[in-house]
Phi, psi and omega in degrees: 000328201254020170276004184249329176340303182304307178297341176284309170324287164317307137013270198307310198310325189284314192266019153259295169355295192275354176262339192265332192216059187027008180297162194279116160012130182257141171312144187059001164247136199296127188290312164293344170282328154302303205288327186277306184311291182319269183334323194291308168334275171329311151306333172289311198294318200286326165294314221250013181237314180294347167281313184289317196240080157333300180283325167300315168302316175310333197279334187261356175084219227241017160277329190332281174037251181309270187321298161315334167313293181331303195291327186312289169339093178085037201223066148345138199270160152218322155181165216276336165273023183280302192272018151269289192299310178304299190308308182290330160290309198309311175286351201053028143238169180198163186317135183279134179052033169089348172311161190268200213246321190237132165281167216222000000 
């Protein structure tokens, strides 16, 4: 049994690869059941900068979303003000009138 460990590992690795880091679909999983899986990920992560940081999505409207996805896509999370700052250097943008990105 504990000769299936390594393989179940490499296993786990490819398919967090393929859902966090565009990496390619691992044998026996539906390339589109990923691909719907990956994107919900992403969506979350996109929530979850639009909660922490309120003005950076207002600033970007009602695209935000769509856009942090994109940028997101093969881009691993490390946290979310990490995937605030990165995303927003990516736009060129930045907090209006010296304001911080988020409220208190």
């Amino acid at each position: 049994m504990s000769s299936d460990l390594p393989d179940l590992a490499t296993r786990q690795a490819e398919l967090i690869r393929a859902l966090v880091a565009d990496g390619p679909p691992p044998s026996g999983f539906a390339p589109d059941d990923l691909t719907v899986t990956a994107t919900a990920l992403l969506r979350k992560r996109a929530g979850l900068v639009a909660k922490r940081y309120p003005l950076l999505a207002q600033q970007c409207g009602p695209d935000f979303p769509d856009m942090f996805t994109a940028w997101a896509r093969g881009r691993p999370s490390t946290s979310v003000a990490d995937d605030a700052t990165a995303f927003a250097a990516a736009h060129g943008l930045a907090p209006r009138t010296g304001r911080r990105w988020f409220r208190r």
